[in-house]
C-alpha positions in Angstrom: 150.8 111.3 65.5 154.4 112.2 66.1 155.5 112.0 62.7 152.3 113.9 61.7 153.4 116.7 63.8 156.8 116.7 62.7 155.5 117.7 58.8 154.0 120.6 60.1 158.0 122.0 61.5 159.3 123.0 58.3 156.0 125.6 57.0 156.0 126.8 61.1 159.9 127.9 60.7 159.4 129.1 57.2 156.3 131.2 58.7 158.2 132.4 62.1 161.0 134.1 60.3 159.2 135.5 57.8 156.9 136.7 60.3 159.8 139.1 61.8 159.9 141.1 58.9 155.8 141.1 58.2 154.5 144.7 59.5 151.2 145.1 61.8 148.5 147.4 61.9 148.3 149.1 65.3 144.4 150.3 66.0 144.3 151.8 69.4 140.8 152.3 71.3 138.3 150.8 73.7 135.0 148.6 74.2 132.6 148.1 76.8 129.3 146.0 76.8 128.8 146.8 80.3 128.1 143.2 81.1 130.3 143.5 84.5 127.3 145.8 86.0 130.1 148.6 86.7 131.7 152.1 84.8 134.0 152.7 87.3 136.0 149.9 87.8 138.4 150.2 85.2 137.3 147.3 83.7 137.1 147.0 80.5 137.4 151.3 80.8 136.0 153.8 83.4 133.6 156.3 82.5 134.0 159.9 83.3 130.5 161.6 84.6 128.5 164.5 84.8 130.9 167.0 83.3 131.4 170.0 85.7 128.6 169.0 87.3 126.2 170.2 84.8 124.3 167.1 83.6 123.4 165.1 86.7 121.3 162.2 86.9 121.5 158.8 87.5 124.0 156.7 85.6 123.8 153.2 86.1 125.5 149.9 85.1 123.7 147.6 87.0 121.7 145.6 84.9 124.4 145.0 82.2 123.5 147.8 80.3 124.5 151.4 80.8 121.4 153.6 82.2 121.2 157.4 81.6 118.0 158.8 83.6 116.5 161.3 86.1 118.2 163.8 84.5 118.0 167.1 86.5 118.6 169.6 83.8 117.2 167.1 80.8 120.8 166.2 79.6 123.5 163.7 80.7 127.0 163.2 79.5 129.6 160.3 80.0 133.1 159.5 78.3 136.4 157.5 79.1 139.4 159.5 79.4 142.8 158.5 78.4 142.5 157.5 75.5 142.1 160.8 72.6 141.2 160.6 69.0 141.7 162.4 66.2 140.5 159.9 63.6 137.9 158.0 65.2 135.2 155.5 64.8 132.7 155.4 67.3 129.8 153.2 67.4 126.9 151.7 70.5 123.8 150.4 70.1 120.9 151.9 72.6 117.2 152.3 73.4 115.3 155.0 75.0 113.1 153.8 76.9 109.6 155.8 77.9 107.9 156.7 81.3 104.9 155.7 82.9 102.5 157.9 81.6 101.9 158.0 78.2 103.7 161.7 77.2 106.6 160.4 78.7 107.8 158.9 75.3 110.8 161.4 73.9 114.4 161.3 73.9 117.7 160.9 71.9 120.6 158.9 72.6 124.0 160.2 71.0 127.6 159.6 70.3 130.2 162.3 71.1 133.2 162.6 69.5 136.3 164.8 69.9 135.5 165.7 73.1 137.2 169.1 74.7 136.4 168.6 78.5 137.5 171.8 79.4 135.2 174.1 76.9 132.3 171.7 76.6 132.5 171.5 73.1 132.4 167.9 71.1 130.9 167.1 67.4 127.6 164.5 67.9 125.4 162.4 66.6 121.9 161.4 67.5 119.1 160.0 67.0 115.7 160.3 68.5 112.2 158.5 68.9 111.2 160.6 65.9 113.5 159.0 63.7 115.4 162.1 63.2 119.0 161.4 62.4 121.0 164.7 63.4 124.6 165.9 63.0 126.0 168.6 65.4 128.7 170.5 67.0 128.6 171.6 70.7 130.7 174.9 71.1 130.7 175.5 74.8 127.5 173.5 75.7 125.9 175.8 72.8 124.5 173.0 70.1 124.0 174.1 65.9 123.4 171.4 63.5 126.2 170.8 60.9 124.1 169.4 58.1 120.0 169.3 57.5 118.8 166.5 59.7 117.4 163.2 58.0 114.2 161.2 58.7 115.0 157.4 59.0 111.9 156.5 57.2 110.4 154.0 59.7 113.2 153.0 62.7 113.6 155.3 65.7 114.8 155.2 69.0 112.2 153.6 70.8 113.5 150.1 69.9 117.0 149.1 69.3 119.0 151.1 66.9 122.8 151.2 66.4 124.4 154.5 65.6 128.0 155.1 64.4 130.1 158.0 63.9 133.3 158.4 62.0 136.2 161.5 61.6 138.4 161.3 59.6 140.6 164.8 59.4 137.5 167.1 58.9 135.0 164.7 57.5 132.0 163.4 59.7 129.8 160.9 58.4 127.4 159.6 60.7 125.2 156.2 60.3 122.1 154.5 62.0 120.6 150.7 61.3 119.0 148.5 62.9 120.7 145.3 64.9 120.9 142.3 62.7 121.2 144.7 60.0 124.2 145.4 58.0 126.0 149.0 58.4 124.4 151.0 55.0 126.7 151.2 52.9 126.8 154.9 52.2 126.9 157.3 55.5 122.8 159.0 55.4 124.7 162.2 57.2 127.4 164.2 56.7 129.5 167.3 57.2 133.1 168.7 56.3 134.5 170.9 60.2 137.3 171.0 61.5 136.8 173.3 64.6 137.9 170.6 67.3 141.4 168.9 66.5 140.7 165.9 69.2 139.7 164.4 72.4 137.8 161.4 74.0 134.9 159.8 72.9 131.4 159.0 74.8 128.0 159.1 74.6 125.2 161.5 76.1 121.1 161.1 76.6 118.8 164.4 76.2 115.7 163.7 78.1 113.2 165.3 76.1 110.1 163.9 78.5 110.5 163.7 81.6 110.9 160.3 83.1 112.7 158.6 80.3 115.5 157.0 79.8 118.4 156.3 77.7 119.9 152.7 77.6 123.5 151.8 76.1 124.0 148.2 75.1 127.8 148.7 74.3 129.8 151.8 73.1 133.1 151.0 71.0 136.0 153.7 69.8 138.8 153.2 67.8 141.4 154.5 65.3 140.6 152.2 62.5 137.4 151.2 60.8 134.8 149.2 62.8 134.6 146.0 60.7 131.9 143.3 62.1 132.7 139.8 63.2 132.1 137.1 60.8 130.7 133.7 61.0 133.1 130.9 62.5 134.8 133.4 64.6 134.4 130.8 67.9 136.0 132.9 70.3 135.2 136.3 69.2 138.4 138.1 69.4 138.2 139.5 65.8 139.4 136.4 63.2 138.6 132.9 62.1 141.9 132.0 63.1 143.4 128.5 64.5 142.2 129.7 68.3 138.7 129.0 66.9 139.7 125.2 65.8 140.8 124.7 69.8 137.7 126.0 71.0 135.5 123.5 68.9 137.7 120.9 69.8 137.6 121.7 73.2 133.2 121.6 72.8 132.7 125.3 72.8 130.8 127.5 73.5 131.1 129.0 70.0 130.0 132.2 69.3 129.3 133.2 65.9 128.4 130.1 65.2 127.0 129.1 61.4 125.4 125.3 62.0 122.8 125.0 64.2 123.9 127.9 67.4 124.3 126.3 70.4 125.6 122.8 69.2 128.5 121.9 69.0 129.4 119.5 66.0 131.1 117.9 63.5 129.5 120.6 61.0 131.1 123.5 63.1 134.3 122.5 62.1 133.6 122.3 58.2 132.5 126.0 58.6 135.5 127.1 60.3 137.3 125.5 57.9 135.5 127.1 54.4 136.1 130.7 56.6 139.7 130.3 57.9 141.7 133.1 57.1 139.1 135.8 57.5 139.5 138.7 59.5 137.0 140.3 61.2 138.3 143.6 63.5 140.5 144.5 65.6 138.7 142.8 68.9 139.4 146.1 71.1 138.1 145.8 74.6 141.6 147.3 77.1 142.4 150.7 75.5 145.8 149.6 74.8 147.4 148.9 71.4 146.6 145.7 69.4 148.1 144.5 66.6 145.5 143.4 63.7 146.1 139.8 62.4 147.6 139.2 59.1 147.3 136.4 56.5 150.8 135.1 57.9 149.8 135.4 61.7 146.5 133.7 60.8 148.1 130.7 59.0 151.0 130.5 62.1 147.8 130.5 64.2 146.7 127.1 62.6 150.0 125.1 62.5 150.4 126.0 65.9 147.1 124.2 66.5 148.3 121.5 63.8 151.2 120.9 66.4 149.1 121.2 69.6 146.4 118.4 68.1 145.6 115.4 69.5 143.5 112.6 68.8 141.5 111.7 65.5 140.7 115.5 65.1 144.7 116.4 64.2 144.8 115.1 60.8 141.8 117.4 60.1 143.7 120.6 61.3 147.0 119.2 59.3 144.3 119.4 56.0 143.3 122.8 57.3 147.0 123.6 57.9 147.5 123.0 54.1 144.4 124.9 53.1 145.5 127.8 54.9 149.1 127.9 53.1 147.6 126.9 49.5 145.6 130.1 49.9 
């Protein structure tokens, strides 16, 4: 074991100062799935409310999910503060759910972007129960479409849809799929303004019947393109890195998991193993800087697991140790 342990020294000293001269990618933003049942605890962000006093309602974290409904003037608008875009990518998954009577059916759900508190103004995307897919700025509170809407040919609103908007400089593309889907691979919207430099991001529900509401699974925003988790990334923080080796060994739980979900086994590690190395986002979640793994930090990552080993199990992470370094 000890002498096992002791091959893995010279690649971990190699790696460490070569490490000190590898640059990082800083992406700065924020996430919340609203699983804590609160938007105003700070945690992961707060969420700012009812701007000026002019879209009241009742927002609600509750249930795990982020309810926008009762709105008094048939509009309701919520964004963090403190953290301000330029270039941003902003993405949430969300629902609008219907009334009791059967004409209370219609709403949107929306992402804003570049949001100027102090003149109302913001560029979003929505997307109703129709189906329509719309593109707009908001000067002022006063709304005009920036492109010709687009029918969605079949998914709406009214069941689980996951919108995303991206600005970079003065381009807006803005996307809408399904969850379980992958992000299309061309924008189906988009518009060329530059009218507002920057600001915060949220998202907004417009009642359109009465009685409905609109539900937010989780809202992200960041600086950098949103790039989805991949399988045999255990511990969800954005890699398959050697931190997903310790929490198989350790019997889970694993999250995007590839053999049998749920179960932790022998097979789990074999996928980990073909994936190591892959990188999978920037795992936002505290507003604060994070620096993006790298191909060097990922392989430190697994001899530092190769040296924390124990058991049967470490001459298995010494062969992924290798792996990692041949590729």
């Amino acid at each position: 074991m000890f002498a096992m342990r002791l091959k893995c020294l010279p690649l971990l000293a190699v790696m460490v100062i070569l490490l000190g001269t590898c640059p990082t990618t800083l992406a700065v933003g924020w996430s919340d799935n609203f699983n804590d049942g609160s938007v105003t605890d700070g945690s992961p962000v707060t969420w700012s409310q009812d701007l000026f006093g002019f879209f009241p309602g009742n927002y609600d974290a509750s249930s795990g999910d982020y309810s926008l409904g009762g709105a008094l003037t048939g509009q309701m608008v919520t964004w963090v503060d403190g953290v301000n875009f330029t270039n941003s990518y902003i993405r949430t998954q969300g629902v609008v759910l219907p009334g009791t009577l059967p004409t209370e059916v219609d709403g949107n759900i929306a992402i804003l972007g570049r949001l100027d508190v102090n003149s109302v103004s913001a560029y979003v995307l929505y997307v109703d129960t129709g189906g329509t897919l719309g593109l707009q700025i908001s000067l002022g509170g006063s709304l005009s479409n920036l492109a010709p809407t687009v029918n969605l040919g079949g998914i709406n609103a009214l069941s689980d849809i996951i919108i995303e908007l991206d600005m970079v400089g003065n381009q807006l593309s803005g996307y809408a799929w399904l969850p379980g889907n992958p992000k299309p691979a061309v924008p189906q919207i988009t518009a060329t303004d530059g009218t507002i430099p920057g600001g915060p991001a949220g998202v907004a529900y417009d009642e359109d019947d009465d009685n409905t509401t609109g539900l937010f699974r989780f809202v992200m925003a960041q600086d950098t393109p949103i790039v989805d988790l991949v399988p045999g990334d255990y511990n969800g923080n954005g890699a398959v890195d050697g931190a997903d080796y310790v929490q198989w060994r350790n019997g889970g739980p694993l999250a995007n998991e590839v053999h049998n979900p749920g179960t932790v086994s022998q097979e789990d590690y074999t996928e980990w193993r073909a994936r190591f190395g892959n990188v999978a986002g920037s795992g936002l979640g505290s507003g604060s800087a994070v620096p993006e793994p790298t191909g060097l930090l990922l392989a430190l990552a697994g001899l530092v697991a190769c040296w924390l080993s124990r058991g049967d199990r470490a001459q298995q992470c010494e062969n992924a140790c290798r792996s990692c370094w041949a590729c």
